[in-house]
Structures are given as structure tokens and as C-alpha cells.
VOSE-873363 format. One record per residue (C-alpha): x, y, z; residue in three letters. Coordinates in steps of 0.02 Angstrom, whole numbers, plus 50000, padded with zeros to 5 digits. Each point is the difference from the previous one (the first is absolute). Layout:
+-------+-------+-------+--------+
!  east ! north !    up ! residu !
+-------+-------+-------+--------+
!     X !     Y !     Z !    Ala !
...
+-------+-------+-------+--------+
This chain:
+-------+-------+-------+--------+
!  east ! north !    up ! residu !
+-------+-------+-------+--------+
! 51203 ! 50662 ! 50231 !    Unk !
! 49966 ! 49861 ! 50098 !    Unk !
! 49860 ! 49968 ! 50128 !    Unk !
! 50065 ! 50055 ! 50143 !    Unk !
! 50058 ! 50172 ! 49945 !    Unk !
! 49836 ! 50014 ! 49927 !    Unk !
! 49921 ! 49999 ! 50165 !    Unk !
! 50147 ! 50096 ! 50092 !    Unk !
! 49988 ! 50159 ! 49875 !    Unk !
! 49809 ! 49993 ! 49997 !    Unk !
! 49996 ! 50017 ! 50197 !    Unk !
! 50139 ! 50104 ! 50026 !    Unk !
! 49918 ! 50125 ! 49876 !    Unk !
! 49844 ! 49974 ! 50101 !    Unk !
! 50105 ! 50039 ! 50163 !    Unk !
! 50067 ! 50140 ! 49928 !    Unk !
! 49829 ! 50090 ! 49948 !    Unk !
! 49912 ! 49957 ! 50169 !    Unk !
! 50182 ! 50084 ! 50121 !    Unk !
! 50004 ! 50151 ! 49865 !    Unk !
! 49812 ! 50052 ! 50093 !    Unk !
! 50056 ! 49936 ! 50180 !    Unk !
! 49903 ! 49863 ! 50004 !    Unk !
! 50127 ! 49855 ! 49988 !    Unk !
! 49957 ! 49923 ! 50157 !    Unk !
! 49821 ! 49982 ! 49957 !    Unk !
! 50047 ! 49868 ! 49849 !    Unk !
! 49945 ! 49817 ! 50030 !    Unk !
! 50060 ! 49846 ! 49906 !    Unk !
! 49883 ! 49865 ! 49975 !    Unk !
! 50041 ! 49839 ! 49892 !    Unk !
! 49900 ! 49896 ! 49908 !    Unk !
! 50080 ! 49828 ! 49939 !    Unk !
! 50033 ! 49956 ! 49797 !    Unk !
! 50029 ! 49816 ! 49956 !    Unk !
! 50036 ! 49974 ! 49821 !    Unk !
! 50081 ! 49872 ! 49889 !    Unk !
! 50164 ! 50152 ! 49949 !    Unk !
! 50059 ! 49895 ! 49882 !    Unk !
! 49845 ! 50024 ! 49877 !    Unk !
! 49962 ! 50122 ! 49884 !    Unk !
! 49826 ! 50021 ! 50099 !    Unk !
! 50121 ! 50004 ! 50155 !    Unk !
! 50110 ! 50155 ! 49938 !    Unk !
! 49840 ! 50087 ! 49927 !    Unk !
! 49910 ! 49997 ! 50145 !    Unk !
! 50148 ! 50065 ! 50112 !    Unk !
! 50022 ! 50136 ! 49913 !    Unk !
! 49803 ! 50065 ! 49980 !    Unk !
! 50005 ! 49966 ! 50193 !    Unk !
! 50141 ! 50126 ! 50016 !    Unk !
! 49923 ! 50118 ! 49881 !    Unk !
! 49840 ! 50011 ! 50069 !    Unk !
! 50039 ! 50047 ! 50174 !    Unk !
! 50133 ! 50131 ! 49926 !    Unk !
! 49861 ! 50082 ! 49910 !    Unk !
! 49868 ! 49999 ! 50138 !    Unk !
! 50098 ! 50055 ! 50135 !    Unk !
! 50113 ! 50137 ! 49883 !    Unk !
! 49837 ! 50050 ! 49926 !    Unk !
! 49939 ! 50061 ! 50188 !    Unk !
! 50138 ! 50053 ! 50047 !    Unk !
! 49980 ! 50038 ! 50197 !    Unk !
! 49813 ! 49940 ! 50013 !    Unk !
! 50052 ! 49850 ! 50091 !    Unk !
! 50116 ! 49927 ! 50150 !    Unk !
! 50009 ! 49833 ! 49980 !    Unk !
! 50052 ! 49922 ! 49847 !    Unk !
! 49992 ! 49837 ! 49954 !    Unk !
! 50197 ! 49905 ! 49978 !    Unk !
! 50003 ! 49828 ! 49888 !    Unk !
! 50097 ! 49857 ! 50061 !    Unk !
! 50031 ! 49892 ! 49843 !    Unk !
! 50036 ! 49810 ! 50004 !    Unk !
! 50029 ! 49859 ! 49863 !    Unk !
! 49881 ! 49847 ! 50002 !    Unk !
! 50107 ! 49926 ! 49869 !    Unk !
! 49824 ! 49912 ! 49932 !    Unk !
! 50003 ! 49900 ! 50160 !    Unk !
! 49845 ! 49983 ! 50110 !    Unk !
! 50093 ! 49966 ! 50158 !    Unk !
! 50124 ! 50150 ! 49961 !    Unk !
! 49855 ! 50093 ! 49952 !    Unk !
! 49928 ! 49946 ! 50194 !    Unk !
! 50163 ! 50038 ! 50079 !    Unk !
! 50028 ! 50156 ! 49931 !    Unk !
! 49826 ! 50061 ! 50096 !    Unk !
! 50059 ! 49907 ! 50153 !    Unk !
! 50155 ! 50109 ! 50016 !    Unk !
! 49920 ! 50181 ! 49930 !    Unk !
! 49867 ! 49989 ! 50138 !    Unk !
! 50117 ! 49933 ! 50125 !    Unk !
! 50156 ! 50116 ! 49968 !    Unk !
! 49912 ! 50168 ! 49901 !    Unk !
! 49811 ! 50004 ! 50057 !    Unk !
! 49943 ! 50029 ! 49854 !    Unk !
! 49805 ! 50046 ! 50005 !    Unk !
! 49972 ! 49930 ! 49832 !    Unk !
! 50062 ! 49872 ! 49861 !    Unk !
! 50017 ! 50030 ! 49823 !    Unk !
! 50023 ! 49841 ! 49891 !    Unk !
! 50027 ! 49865 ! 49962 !    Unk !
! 49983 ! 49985 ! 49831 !    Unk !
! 49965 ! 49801 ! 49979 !    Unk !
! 49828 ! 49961 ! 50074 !    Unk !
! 50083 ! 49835 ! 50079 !    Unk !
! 50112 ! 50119 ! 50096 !    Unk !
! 49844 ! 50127 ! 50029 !    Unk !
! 49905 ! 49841 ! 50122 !    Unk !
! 50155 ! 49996 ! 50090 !    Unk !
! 50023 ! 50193 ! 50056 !    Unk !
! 49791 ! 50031 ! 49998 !    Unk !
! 50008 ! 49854 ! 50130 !    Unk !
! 50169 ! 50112 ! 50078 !    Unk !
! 49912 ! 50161 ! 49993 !    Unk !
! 49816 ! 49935 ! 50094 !    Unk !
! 50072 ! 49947 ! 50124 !    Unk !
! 50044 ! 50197 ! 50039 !    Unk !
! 49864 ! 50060 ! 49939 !    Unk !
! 50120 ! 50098 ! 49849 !    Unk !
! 49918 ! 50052 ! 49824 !    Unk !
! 50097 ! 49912 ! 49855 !    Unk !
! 50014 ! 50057 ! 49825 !    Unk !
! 50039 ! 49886 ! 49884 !    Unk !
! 50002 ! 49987 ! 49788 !    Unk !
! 49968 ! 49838 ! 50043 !    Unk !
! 49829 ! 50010 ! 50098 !    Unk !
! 49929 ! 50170 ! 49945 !    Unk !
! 49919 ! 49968 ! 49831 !    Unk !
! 49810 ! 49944 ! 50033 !    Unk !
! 50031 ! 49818 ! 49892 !    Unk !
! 49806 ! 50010 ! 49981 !    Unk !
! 49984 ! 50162 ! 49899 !    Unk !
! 50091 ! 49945 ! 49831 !    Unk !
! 49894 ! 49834 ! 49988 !    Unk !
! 49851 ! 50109 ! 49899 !    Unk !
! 50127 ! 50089 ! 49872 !    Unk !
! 50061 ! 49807 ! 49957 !    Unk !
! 49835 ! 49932 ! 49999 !    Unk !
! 49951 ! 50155 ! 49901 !    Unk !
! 50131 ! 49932 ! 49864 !    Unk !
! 49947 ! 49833 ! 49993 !    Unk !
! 49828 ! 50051 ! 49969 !    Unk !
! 50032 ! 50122 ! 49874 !    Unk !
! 50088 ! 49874 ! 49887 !    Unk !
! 49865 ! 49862 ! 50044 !    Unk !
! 50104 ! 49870 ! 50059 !    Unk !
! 49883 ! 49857 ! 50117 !    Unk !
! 50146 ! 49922 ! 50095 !    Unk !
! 50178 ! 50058 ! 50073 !    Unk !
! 50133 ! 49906 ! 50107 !    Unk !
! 50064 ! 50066 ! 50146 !    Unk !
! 50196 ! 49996 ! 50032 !    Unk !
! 50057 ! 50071 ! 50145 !    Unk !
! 50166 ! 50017 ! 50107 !    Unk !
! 49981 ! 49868 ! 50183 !    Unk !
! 50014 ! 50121 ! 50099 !    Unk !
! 49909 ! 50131 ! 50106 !    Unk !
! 50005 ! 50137 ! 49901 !    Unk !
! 49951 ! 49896 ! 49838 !    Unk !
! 49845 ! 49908 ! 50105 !    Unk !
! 49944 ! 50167 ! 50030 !    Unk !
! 49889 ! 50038 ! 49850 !    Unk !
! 49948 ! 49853 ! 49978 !    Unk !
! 49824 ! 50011 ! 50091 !    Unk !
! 49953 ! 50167 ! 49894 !    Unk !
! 50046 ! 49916 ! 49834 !    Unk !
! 49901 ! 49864 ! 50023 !    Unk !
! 49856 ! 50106 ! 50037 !    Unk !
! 50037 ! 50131 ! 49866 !    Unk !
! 49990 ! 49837 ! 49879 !    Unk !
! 49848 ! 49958 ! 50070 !    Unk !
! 49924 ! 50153 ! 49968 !    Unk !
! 50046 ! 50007 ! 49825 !    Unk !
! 49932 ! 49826 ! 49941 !    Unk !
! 50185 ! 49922 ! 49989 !    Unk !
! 50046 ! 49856 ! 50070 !    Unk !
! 50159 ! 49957 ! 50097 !    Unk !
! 50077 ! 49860 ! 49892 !    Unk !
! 50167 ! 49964 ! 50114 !    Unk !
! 50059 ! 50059 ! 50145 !    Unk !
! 50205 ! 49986 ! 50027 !    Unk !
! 50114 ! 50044 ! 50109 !    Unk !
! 50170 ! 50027 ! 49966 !    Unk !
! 50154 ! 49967 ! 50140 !    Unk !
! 50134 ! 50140 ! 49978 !    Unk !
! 50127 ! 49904 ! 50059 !    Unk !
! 49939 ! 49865 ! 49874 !    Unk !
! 50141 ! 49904 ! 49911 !    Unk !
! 50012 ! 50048 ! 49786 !    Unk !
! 49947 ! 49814 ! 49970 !    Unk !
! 49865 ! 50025 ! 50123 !    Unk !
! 49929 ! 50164 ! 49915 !    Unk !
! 50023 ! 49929 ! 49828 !    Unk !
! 49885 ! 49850 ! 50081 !    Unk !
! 49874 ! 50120 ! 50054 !    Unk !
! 49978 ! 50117 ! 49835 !    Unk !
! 49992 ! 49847 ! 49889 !    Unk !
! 49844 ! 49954 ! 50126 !    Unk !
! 49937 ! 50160 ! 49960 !    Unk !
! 50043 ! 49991 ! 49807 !    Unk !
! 49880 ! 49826 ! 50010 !    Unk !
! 49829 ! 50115 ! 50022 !    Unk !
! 49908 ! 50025 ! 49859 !    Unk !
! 50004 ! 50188 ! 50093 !    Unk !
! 50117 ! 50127 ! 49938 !    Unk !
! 49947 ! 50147 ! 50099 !    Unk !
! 50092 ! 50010 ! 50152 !    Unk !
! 50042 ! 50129 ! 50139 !    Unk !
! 50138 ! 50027 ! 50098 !    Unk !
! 50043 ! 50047 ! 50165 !    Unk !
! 50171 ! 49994 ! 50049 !    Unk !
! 50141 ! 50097 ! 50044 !    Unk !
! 50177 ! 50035 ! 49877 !    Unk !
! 50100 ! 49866 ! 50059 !    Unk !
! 49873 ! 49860 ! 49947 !    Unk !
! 49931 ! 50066 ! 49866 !    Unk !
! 50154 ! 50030 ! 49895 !    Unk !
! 50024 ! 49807 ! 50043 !    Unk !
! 49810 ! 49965 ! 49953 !    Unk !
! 49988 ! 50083 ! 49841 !    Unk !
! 50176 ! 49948 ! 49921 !    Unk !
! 49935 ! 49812 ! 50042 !    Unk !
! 49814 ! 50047 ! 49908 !    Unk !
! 50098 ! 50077 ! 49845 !    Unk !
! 50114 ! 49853 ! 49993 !    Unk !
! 49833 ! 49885 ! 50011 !    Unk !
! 49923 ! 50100 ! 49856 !    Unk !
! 49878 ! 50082 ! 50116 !    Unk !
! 50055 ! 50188 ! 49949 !    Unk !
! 49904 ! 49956 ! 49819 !    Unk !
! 49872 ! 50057 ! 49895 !    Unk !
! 49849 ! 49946 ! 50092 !    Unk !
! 50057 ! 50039 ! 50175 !    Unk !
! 49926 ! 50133 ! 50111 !    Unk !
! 50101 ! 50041 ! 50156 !    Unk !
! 49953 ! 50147 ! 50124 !    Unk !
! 50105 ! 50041 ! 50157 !    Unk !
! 49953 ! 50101 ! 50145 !    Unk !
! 50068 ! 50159 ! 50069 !    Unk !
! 50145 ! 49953 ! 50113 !    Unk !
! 50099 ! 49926 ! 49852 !    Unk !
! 49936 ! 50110 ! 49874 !    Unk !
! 50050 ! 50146 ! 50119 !    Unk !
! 50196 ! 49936 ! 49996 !    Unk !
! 50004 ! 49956 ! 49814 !    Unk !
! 50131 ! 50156 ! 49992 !    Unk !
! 50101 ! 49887 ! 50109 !    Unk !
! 50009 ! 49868 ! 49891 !    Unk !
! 50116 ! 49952 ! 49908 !    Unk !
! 50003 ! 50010 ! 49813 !    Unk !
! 50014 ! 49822 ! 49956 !    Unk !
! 49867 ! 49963 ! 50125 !    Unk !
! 49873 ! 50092 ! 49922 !    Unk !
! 50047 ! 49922 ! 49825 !    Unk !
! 49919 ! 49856 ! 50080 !    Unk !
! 49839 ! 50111 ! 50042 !    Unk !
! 49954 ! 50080 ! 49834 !    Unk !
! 49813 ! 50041 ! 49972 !    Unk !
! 49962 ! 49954 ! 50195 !    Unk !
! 49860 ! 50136 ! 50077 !    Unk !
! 50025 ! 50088 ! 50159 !    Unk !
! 49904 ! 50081 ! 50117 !    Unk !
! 50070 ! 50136 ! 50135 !    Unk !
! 49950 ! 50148 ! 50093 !    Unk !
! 49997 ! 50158 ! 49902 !    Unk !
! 50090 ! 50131 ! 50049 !    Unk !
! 49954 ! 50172 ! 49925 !    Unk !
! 50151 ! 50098 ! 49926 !    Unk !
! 50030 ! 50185 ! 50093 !    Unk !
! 50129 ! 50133 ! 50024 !    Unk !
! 50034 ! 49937 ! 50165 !    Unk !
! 50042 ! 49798 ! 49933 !    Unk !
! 50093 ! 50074 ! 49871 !    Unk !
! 50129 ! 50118 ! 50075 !    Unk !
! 50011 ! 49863 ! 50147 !    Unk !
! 50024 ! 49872 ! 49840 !    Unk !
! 50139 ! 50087 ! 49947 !    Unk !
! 50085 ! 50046 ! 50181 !    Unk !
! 49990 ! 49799 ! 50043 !    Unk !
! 50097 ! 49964 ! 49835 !    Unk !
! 50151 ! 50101 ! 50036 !    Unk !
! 49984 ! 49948 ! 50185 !    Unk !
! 50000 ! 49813 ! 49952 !    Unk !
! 50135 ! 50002 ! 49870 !    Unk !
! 50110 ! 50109 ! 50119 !    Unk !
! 49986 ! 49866 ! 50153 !    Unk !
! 49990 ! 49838 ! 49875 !    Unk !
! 50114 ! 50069 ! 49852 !    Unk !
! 50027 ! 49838 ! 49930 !    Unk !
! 49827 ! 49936 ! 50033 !    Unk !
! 49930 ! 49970 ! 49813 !    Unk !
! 49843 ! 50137 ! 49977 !    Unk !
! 49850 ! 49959 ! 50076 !    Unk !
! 49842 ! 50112 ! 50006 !    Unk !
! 49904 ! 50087 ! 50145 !    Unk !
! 49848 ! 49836 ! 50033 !    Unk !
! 49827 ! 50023 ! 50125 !    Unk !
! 50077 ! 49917 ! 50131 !    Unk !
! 50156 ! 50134 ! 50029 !    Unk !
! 49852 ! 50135 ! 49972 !    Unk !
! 49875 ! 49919 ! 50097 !    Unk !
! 50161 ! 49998 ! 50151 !    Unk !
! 50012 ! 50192 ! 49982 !    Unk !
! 49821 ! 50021 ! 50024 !    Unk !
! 49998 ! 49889 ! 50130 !    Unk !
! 50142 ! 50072 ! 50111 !    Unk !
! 49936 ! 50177 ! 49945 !    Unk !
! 49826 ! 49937 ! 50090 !    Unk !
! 50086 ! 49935 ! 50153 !    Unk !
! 50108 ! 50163 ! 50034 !    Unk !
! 49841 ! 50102 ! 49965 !    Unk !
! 49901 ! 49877 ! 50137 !    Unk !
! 50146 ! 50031 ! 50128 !    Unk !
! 49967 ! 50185 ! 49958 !    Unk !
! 49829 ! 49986 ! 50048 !    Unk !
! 50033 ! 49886 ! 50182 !    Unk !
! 50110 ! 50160 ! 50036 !    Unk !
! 49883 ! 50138 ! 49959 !    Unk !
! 49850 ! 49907 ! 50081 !    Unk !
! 49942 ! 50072 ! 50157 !    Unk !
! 50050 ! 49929 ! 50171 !    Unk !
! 49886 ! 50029 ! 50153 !    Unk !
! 50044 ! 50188 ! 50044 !    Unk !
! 50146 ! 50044 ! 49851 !    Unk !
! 50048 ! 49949 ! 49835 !    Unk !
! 50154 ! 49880 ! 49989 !    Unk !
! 50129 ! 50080 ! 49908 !    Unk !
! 50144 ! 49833 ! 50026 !    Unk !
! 49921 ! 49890 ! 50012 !    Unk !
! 50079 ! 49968 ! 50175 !    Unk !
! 49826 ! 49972 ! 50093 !    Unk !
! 50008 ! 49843 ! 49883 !    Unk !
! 50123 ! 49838 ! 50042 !    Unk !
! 50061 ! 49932 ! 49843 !    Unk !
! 49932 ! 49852 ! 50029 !    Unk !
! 49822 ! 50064 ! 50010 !    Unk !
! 50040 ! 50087 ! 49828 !    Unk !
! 49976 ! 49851 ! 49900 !    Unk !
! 49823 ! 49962 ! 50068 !    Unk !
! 49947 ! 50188 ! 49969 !    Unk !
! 50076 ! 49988 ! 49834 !    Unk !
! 49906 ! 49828 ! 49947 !    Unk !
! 49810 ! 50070 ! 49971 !    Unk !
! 50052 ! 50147 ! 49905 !    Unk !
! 50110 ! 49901 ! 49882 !    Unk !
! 49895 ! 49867 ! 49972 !    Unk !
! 49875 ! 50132 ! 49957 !    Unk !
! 50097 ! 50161 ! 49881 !    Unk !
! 49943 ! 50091 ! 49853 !    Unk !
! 50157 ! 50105 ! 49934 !    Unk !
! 50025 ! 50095 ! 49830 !    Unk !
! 50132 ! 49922 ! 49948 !    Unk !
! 50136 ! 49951 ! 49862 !    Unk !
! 49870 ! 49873 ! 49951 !    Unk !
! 49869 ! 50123 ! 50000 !    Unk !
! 49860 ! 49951 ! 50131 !    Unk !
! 50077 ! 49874 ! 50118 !    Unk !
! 49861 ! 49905 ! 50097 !    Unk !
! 50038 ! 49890 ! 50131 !    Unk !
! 49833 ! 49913 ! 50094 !    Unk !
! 50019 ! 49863 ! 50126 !    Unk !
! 50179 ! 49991 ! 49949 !    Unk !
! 49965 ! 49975 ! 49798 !    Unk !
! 50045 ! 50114 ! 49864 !    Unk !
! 49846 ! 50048 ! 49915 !    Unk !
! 50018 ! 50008 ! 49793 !    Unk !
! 49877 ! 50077 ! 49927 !    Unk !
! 50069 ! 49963 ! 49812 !    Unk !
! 50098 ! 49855 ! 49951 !    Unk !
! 50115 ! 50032 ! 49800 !    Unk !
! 50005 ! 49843 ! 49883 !    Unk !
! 50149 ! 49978 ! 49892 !    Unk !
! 50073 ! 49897 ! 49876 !    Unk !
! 50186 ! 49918 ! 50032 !    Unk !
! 50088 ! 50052 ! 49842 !    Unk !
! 50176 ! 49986 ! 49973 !    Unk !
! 50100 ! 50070 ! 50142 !    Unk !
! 49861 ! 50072 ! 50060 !    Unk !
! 49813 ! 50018 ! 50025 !    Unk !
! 49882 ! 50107 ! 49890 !    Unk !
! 49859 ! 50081 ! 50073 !    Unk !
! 49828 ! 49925 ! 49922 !    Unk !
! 49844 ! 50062 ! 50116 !    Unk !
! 49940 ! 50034 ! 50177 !    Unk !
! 49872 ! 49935 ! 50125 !    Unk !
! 49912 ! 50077 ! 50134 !    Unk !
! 49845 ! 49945 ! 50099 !    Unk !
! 49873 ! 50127 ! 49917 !    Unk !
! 50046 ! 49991 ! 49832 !    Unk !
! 50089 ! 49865 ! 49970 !    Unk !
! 50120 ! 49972 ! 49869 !    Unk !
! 50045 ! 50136 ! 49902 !    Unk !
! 50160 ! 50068 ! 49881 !    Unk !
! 50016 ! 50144 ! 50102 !    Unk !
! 49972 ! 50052 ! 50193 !    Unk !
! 49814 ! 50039 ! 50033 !    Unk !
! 49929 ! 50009 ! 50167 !    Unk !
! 49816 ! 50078 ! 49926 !    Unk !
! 49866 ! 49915 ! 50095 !    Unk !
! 49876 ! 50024 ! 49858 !    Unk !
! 50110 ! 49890 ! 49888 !    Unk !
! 49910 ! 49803 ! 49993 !    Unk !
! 50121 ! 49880 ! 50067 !    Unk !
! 50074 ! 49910 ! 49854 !    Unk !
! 50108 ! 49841 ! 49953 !    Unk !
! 50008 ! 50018 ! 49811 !    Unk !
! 50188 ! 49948 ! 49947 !    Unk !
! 49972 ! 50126 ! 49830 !    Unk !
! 50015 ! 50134 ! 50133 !    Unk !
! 50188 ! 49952 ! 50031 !    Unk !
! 50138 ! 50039 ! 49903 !    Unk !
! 50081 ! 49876 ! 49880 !    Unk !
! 50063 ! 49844 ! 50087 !    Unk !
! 50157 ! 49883 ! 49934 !    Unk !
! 49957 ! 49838 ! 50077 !    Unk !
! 50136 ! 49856 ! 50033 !    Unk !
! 50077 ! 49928 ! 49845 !    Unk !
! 50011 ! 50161 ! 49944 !    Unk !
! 49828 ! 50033 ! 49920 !    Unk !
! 49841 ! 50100 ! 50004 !    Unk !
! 49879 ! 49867 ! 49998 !    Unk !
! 49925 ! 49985 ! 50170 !    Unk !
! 50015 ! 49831 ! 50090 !    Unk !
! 49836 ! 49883 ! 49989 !    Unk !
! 50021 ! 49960 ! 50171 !    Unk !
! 50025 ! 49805 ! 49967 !    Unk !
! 50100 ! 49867 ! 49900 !    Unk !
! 49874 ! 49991 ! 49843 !    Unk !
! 50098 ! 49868 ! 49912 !    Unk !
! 49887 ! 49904 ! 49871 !    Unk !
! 49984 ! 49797 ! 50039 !    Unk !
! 50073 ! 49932 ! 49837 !    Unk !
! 49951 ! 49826 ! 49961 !    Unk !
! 50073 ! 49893 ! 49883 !    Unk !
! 49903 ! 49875 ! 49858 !    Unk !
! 50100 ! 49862 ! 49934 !    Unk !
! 49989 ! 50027 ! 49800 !    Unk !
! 49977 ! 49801 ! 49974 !    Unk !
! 49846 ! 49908 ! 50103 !    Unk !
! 50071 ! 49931 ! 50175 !    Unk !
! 49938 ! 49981 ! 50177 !    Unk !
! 49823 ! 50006 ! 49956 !    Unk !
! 49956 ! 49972 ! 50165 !    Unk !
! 50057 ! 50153 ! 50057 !    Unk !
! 49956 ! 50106 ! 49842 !    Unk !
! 49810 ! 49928 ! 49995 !    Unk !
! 49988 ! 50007 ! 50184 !    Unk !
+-------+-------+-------+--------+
């Protein structure tokens, strides 16, 4: 079923509820504006738990509302000025009162700048995630297996500049020093990239971590296997956004990853993500049947909590009292005003949701627990967890008494790169071999 009659069926069901208790008249549309890149498999995820989550709030309460919020999808075809456009024309032509998307953090400065400008909240996968938070788990790692110095490779970009502030600190704190520094074009050249990596491959380092998104990083680490840099001895660690779309990967590209670490929000398992799990599978194969199988990621459930906490915000600007009555349209409001009443409470939401407690503050996700695995063959094994009271740990804890703790015996069993369990020195420790001529010769140097 396509997009379209998605939406159609959902509202004319929702028509159909509201006239069978006389109350059709009292049913208010409002839109809110979804720019993503359809052509992806984060694209067509995303859509869908979009779709899903405002059938489920708005079936689940059945007549406790009148006004419901309508999506009006668009296609940045991973182009920041289509991206741009895209807002132009949804607040121009829909008035939409808020913007979900986009999903490439290039595109993201482009809308954000859109969407100030009238004062309109903007969720976006792109922008969410505090990039400070996930700088203790990693340095958590690095300490644990006692390595003094790591290189930095990151994507040149926005998004991948980012952390780079709360890693350096994060190293600070630890003792470890910040060998190299890189960063990485993605519309670099292959001879270019190649260029770059060997740079890297010249440190006597070989613990790096990486920050970059899909695209460039199945380039980057195809060019640091074919350089010999996916070997015993090598340490890699990537952060969550790429660990977080390893499912998306594909196979071949993570043949070129084996024994990398990840770290990425954890997201605790419950009735609720599981029968929603399982509802998003048939819903996804059924729309993209000859889409190869991809699995549910944070970032589609993260979008269901996050349009689930925007329709439940709406809900409370139309149950808020006015100066004499209660508004029960939403009428008394102008659209346009909508998006300025809806701004503080989005950028500030606390929701049980698919994800389990989903904080926003100051418009950043709040994790509380971050889950460390191990890419292993077409996928990644699960090896420990981290949280700020405790630590890392093999299992969830969240018991205050607990002393924090970096021991790596604590985590499960690790295959490094190259295929092995030996953990990575952290350097090149390559004897000097020197050579003694078996007959006498260059005294001079030998007597020296």
C-alpha cells in the first residue's frame, strides 16, 4: 500500500469514528512537514514508524482529541538544497507547525536555519542525539584496555565535527593522549581516501575512533583493510550513529569491519518494542516487497517516540486552559502561532516510550546507558554496557551502590581485527633489527 493510501485510510477511519458521535465538524487538521532522503533504507524505515505512530496514538484515544496531526512527506534525495526547498514550499503551501527530518545533518543546518526563522520546532535523527553523552562510554573502553594514545578520524562535516570537543576532553580525563586528528571529505576521490588512510597507517598508533556516517565509512574501512589496517594489532572503535545503522549495511561492507567495537544507545527490550517489531516488519515488506530485509534500527524507533511526543504536546496546547474556557479546537489558536507554543514543550518531553524513557532536554536526547558490541560476521554481538554510575558492566545495572568500574575482564569475550583474541597493544611494537657484518668492515661506524 503505498503512502498516500496509507494516510487516506488512516484519516478516513479517523473521520469516520469522530461523525459516528456527531462531532465531525469539530475535527482539525494540522500538518507538520517530513523531509527525508525516500530512497534509503533509513528513508523507508522512518516513513513508515512515522505513520505507525500517529495511527496508534490517535486510534488508541479514540475520540479524546479534535485535531490531529496530518504528515506531508517530501524527498530530499540526499541534497541539501532539496532538503532547503522542500521546507521552503511545506511552510509556504501546507503551514506546517513543525518539521520532521532531515536525516543528513548537512541538510539539518539548512531547514534549522528554515524553521528559526518561524519560530517552528524541528525534529531531526540528525540533530537529536546529545554528541557529548557517548564520549565517556568510548573513553571508558580505551581506559579499560590501557591504551595511552588514539587517533581521531572523523567525517568533514557538521555532524562529524560535532563530538569532537567532548572526545578530546573525555581523553583528557583518562590520561590518553590525542595522537592525530583527521578529517575525512565524503565526497573525497578513492585515490584521495587511499592517500589519507595510508597517512593514518604511518602512526606508530593503532587505536583509532571513528565518527562517520555509512556512506564514508564503507569507503574508509575497505581502503584500511586493503592497507592492512584491519590486522592483528589494530584497535578500531566507532561511535553510535554508524554503529546504530550497521543492520543497514551491507554484507560485504562489514567483511571489511570484523572485530571493530561499537558504541550505541541501549534500548531495553519490552512487550510494547516487540509486538511493534513485528507489526513494522510486515508493514515494511508489504510497502517495499522487493526491498532486501532490513531490521527495525533507533533511529525509526526514536521517530515513533518522537512523533508520539509531538501529538501528545499538541494534546496538551488543546486541553490547556484559555482565559475563561478550555480550548477544545484549537480554533482560539492561528496555526501559525502553533509552532511557537509547540517549541518549549518539545524541546523539553519526557514520554514512556518504544524506547523506554525518552528524554528530551534543551532539545537533546538524554541516554542514560550506552551497549558495546563486537562487529562479527554479518552482524554485531553484544559484549557489555556502560552507564554513568556503574560503568561498564556485562549486563544492565543502574544500582547506585555499585563502584564505577573500567575493568575490560568485566566484558564479554572480544574477537579483535585479524580475527583474534589477543587485545591490541595500542601501538606498532616492531623490534629495531640491526644488522652486524660477519667479517670486520666499517670500523668507523662499528667502534663509533
Amino acid at each position: 500500500m503505498g503512502n498516500h493510501h496509507v494516510i487516506v485510510l488512516l484519516f478516513t477511519m479517523m473521520m469516520m469514528m469522530m461523525a459516528s458521535n456527531g462531532v465531525e465538524n469539530e475535527l482539525r487538521e494540522v500538518g507538520i512537514g517530513v523531509i527525508l532522503d525516500m530512497d534509503s533504507n533509513v528513508g523507508r524505515s522512518t516513513r513508515i514508524c512515522i505513520l505507525m505512530a500517529l495511527e496508534d496514538f490517535y486510534g488508541a484515544r479514540h475520540n479524546n482529541f479534535t485535531t490531529i496531526i496530518h504528515p506531508h512527506f517530501r524527498d530530499s534525495k540526499f541534497d541539501n538544497f532539496r532538503a532547503a526547498s522542500a521546507a521552503i514550499d511545506l511552510r509556504k503551501n501546507t503551514q506546517v507547525i513543525a518539521f520532521f527530518g532531515p536525516q543528513q545533518s548537512s541538510q539539518a543546518h539548512f531547514v534549522l536555519d528554515i524553521a528559526n526563522t518561524f519560530k517552528l520546532p524541528v525534529i531531526s535523527p540528525a540533530t537529536t542525539q546529545n554528541s557529548s553523552t557517548q564520549a565517556e562510554p568510548i573513553a571508558a573502553l580505551i581506559k579499560s584496555f590501557g591504551w595511552t594514545e588514539v587517533v581521531f578520524v572523523f567525517e568533514d562535516t557538521d555532524f562529524g565535527r560535532g563530538p569532537i570537543p567532548y572526545l578530546f576532553d573525555a581523553m583528557g580525563n583518562i590520561g590518553t593522549r590525542v595522537k592525530y586528528c583527521t578529517l575525512l571529505s565524503p565526497s573525497s576521490s578513492d585515490n584521495t581516501l587511499m592517500e589519507q588512510v595510508y597517512k593514518l597507517k604511518t602512526t606508530k598508533t593503532r587505536v583509532f575512533v571513528v565518527h562517520m556516517l555509512p556512506a564514508l565509512a564503507s569507503r574508509f574501512f575497505r581502503k584500511a583493510y586493503e592497507l592492512g589496517m584491519m590486522a592483528p594489532g589494530y584497535a578500531w572503535i566507532i561511535t553510535d550513529v554508524l554503529t546504530g545503522f550497521l543492520s543497514h549495511l551491507d554484507p560485504q561492507d562489514l567483511d571489511y569491519m570484523q572485530g571493530v567495537l561499537g558504541v550505541k544507545p541501549y534500548i531495553p527490550p519490552s512487550n510494547h518494542l516487540t509486538s511493534f517489531e513485528r507489526k513494522w516488519r510486515t508493514r515494511f515488506h508489504k510497502e517495499y516487497p522487493n526491498m532486501p530485509r532490513i531490521e527495525l534500527d533507533m533511529f525509526g524507533i526514536w521517530s515513533y517516540d518522537s512523533i508520539s511526543a509531538l501529538a501528545a504536546a499538541l494534546q496538551r496546547i488543546e486541553n490547556e486552559p484559555s482565559t475563561n474556557t478550555k480550548i477544545h479546537d484549537l480554533a482560539a489558536i492561528e496555526i501559525s502561532q502553533l509552532g511557537s507554543k509547540l517549541l518549549p514543550l518539545i524541546q523539553n518531553t519526557r514520554i514512556k516510550g518504544l524506547s523506554g524513557d525518552f528524554h528530551v532536554v534543551n532539545g537533546q536526547l538524554q541516554t542514560s546507558a550506552y551497549q558495546i558490541v563486537n562487529v562479527i560476521g554479518n552482524g554485531e554481538k553484544h559484549i557489555g554496557f556502560w552507564n554513568p554510575m556503574t560503568g561498564l558492566s556485562k549486563q544492565t545495572r543502574n544500582n547506585q551502590k555499585l563502584d564505577y568500574t573500567t575493568s575490560k575482564d568485566i566484558l564479554k569475550a572480544i574477537i579483535w581485527p585479524g580475527d583474534t583474541p589477543k587485545i591490541p597493544e595500542g601501538w606498532d611494537n616492531k623490534k629495531l633489527r640491526v644488522g652486524v657484518p660477519a667479517l670486520r668492515g666499517f670500523v668507523e661506524f662499528m667502534e663509533a
